[in-house]
C-alpha positions in Angstrom: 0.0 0.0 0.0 1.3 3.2 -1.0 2.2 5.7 1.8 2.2 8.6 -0.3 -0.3 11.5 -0.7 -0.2 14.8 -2.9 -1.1 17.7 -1.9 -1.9 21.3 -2.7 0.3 24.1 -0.3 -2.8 25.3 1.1 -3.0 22.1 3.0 0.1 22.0 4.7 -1.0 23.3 7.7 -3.0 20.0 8.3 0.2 18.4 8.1 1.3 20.3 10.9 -1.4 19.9 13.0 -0.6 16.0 13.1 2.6 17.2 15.1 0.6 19.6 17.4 2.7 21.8 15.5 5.7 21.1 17.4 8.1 19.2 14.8 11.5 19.8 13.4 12.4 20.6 9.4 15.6 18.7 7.6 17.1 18.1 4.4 17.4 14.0 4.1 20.0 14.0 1.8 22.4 16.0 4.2 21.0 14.1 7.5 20.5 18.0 8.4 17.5 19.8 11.0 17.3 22.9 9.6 15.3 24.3 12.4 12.6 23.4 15.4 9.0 24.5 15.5 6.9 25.5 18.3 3.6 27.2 18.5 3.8 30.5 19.6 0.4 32.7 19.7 -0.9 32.8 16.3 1.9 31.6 14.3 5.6 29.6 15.0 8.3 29.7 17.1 11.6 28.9 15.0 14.8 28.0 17.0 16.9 27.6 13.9 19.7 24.8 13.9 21.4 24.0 10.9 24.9 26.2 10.5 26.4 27.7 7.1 29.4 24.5 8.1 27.0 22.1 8.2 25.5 23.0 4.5 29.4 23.2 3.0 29.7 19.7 5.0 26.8 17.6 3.0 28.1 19.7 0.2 31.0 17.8 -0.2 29.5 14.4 -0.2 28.1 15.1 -3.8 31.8 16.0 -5.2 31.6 17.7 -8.7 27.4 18.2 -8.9 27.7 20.1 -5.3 26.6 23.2 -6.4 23.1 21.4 -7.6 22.6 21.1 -3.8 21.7 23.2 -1.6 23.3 25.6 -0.2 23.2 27.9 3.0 22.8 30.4 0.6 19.6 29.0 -1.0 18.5 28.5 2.4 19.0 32.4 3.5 16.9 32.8 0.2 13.6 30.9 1.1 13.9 32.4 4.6 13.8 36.7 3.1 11.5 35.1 0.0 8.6 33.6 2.5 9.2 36.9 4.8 10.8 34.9 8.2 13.8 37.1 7.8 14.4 40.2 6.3 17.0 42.5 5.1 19.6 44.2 7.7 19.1 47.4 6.4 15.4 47.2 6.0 14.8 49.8 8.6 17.1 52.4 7.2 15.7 51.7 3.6 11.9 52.7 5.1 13.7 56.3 5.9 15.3 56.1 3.1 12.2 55.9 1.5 10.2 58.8 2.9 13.1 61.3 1.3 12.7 59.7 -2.1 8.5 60.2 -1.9 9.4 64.0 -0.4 11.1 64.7 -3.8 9.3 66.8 -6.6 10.0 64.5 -9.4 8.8 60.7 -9.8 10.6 58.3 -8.3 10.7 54.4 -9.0 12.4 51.7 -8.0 14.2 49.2 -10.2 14.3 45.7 -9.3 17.5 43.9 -9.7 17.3 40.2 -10.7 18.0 38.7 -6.8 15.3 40.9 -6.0 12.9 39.0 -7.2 14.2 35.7 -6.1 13.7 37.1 -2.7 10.4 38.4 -3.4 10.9 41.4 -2.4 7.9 43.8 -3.1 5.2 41.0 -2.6 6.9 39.9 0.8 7.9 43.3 2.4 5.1 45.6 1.1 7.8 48.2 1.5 6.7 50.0 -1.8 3.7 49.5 -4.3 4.0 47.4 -7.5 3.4 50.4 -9.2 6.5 52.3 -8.7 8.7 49.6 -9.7 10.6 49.3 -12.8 11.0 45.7 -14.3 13.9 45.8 -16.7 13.6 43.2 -19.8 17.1 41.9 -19.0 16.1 40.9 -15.6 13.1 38.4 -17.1 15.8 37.6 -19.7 17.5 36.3 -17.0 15.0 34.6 -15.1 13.8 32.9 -18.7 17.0 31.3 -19.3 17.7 29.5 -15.9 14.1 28.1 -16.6 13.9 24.5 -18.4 17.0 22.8 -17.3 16.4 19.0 -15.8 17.7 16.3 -14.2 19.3 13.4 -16.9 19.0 10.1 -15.8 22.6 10.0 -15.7 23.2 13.2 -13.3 20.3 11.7 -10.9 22.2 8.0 -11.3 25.7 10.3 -10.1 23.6 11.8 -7.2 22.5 8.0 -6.1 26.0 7.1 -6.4 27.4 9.9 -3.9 24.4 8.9 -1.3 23.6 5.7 -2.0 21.4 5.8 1.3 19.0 8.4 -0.3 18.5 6.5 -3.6 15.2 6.2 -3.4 14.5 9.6 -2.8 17.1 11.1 -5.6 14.9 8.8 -8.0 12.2 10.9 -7.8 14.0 13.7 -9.2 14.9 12.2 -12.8 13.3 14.5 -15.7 12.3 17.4 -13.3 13.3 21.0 -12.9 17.3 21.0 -11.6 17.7 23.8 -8.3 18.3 26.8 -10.5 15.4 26.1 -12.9 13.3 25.6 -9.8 14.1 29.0 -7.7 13.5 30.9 -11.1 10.2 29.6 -11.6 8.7 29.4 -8.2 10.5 32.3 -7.0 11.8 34.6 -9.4 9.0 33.9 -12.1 6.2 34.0 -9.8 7.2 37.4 -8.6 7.3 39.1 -11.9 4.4 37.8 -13.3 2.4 39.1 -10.0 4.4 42.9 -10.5 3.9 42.8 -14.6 1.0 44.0 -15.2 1.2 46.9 -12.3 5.0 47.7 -12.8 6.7 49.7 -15.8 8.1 47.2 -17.9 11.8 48.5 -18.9 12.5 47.9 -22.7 16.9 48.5 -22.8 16.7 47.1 -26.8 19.2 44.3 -25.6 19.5 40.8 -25.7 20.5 39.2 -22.4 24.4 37.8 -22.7 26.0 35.0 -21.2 27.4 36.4 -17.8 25.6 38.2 -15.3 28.6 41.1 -15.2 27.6 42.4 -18.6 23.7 42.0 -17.7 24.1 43.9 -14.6 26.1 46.8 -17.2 23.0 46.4 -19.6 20.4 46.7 -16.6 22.2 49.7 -15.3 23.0 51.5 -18.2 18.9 51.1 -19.4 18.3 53.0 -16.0 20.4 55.8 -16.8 18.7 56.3 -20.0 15.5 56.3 -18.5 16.4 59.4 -16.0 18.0 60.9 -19.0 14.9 60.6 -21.3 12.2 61.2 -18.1 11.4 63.7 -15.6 12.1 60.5 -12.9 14.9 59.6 -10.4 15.1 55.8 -11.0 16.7 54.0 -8.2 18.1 50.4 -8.3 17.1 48.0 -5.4 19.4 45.2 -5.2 21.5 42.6 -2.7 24.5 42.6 -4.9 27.4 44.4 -3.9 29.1 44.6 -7.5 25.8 46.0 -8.9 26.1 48.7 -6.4 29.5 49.2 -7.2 28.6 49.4 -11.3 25.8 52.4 -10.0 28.2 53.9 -8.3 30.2 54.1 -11.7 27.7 54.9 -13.8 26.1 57.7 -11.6 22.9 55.4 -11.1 20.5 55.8 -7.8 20.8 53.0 -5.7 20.1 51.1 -2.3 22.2 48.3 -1.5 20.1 45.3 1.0 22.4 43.2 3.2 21.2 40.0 4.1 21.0 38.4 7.6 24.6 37.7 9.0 23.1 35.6 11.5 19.5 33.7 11.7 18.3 33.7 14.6 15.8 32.7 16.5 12.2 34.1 15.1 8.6 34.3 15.7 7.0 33.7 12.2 3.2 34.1 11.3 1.4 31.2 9.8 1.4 32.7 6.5 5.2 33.4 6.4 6.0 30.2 7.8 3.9 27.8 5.6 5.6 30.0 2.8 9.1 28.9 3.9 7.7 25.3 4.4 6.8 25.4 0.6 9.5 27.3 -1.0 12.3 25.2 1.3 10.7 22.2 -0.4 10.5 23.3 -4.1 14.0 25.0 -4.0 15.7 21.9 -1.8 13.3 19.5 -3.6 12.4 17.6 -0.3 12.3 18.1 2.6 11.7 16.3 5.8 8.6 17.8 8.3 8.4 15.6 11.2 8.8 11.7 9.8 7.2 12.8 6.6 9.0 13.4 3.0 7.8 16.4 1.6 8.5 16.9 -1.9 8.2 19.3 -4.4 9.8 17.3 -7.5 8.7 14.1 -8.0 7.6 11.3 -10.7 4.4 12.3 -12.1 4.0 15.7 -11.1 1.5 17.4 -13.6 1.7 21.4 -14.6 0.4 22.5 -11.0 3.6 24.3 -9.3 1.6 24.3 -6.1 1.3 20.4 -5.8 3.6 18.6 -3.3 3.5 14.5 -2.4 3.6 13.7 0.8 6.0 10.2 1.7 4.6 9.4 5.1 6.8 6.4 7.2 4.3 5.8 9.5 0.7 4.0 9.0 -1.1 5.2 11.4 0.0 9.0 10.1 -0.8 8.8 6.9 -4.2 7.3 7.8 -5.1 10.3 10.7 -3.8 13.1 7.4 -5.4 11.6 5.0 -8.6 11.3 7.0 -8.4 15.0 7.8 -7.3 16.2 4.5 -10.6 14.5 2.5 -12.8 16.4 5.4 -11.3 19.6 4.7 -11.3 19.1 1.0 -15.1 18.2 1.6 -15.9 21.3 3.7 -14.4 23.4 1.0 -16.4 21.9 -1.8 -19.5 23.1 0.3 -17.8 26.3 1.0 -17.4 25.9 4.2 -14.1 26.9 5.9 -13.1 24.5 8.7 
């Protein structure tokens, strides 16, 4: 009998419940917990665990394909993109903020291509949609990292570095690698939700093949647009060497710093079933309590929103899926539970 179950992200949260929402998050193929949960008010209490070591530890095991694991920094990511953390600097960036909207002339906000892998404008609410600026070279980018997948000879290598996880790096032949993943559940699915509000930057270029000379094209199409408007356009990014290339070329900017340290946080449901979901779509599984969560798998249809639950224990997987058909019941009635 099949253990398995999938799911839509709405629905993780009766997932948690099964724990009494006191569980701890890992990544299998590392042996690593991420982080402990606790229920704290409305939302989550998150004693985090895992250390940037630890990552560059189950790193190594996968030799020359490391770098298609995860990474501290892809975890850093889905914490700022589901709004657990934020930026350093977020504080003075508000202040920042209320000089620019003092100002005479129109200002907007350009939003560099790690920007939107963080989610930035959806997650923060720090400025409107509307005064943003979505250069083409920055979709460009996110476009390209789109459709690469796993060969059954890359997922065969990963099987043979941890042979313990076979079974679980199976699932993973023919679907979306890490980068083509974070681009379109990240990075995708915050420009199309800006596109139709933001102004959509056209610089006349084609995107090239390193992100030094997109950064010069992105920057240089900025310029342009103060020259040829009656606007102060100023970048938004995390990347010190764009800053630097503003700096250069005489371009408005505002330079985030990520978290140095994670620390403990109190999260809101919402923010914290977001990093639930985008840990398991950018890590492609993850491990909530004794159950496999996973957001690549064999058979996975068009819905970037499904996940399939792996559940070790029986008597689990009979209690969730019990619960899950009532809910799913109630809202067919339209009744919320």
């Amino acid at each position: 009998m099949s253990l398995s179950v999938e799911i839509e992200e709405k629905e993780l949260p009766i997932l948690a419940n099964l724990f009494s929402g006191r569980f701890t998050v890992s990544y299998p193929l590392y042996d690593l917990a991420l982080f402990s949960v606790g229920p704290e008010g409305a939302g989550y209490r998150i004693e985090f665990i895992a250390e940037k070591e630890d990552f560059e530890r189950g790193w190594r095991i996968f030799g020359t394909h490391a770098t298609e694991m995860p990474s501290f920094t892809d975890y850093d990511e889905c914490l700022l993109a589901s709004g657990v953390t934020s930026y350093e600097n977020l504080a003075e960036f508000a202040g920042r903020l209320g000089i620019y909207r003092e100002l005479k002339k129109e200002v907007r906000f350009g939003i560099d291509t790690n920007l939107l892998y963080h989610r930035f404008v959806t997650v923060t609410g720090a400025i409107a949609p509307e005064e943003t600026i979505l250069p083409d070279i920055v979709r460009q980018e996110v476009e390209y990292a789109l459709n690469h997948k796993y060969s059954s000879r890359f997922t065969a290598d990963l099987q043979a570095s941890a042979p313990t996880h076979a079974d679980v790096i199976a699932e993973f032949e023919n679907r979306k690698k890490k980068k083509s993943r974070k681009a379109a559940y990240l990075a995708m699915a915050e420009y199309r939700d800006l596109r139709d509000r933001a102004l959509l930057l056209e610089t006349g270029a084609d995107a090239a093949h390193t992100s030094r000379e997109n950064d010069g094209l992105i920057v240089r199409g900025l310029r342009r647009f103060e020259e040829e408007r009656f606007s102060l356009p100023v970048l938004l990014t995390a990347d010190t060497a764009m800053a630097d290339l503003c700096d250069a070329e005489g371009v408005e900017y505002f330079l985030f710093r990520s978290p140095y340290h994670e620390r403990p946080a109190n999260a809101g449901a919402d923010a914290f079933f977001r990093l639930i979901a985008y840990l398991a779509v950018i890590f492609g599984v993850i491990d909530l309590g004794s159950v496999l969560v996973f957001s690549e798998y064999g058979g996975k249809g068009n819905d970037s929103s499904a996940f399939r639950l792996t559940f070790m224990d029986e008597d689990l997987h009979t209690e969730f899926t019990r619960d899950v058909e009532v809910c799913r019941k109630l809202l067919a009635l339209g009744i919320e539970r």
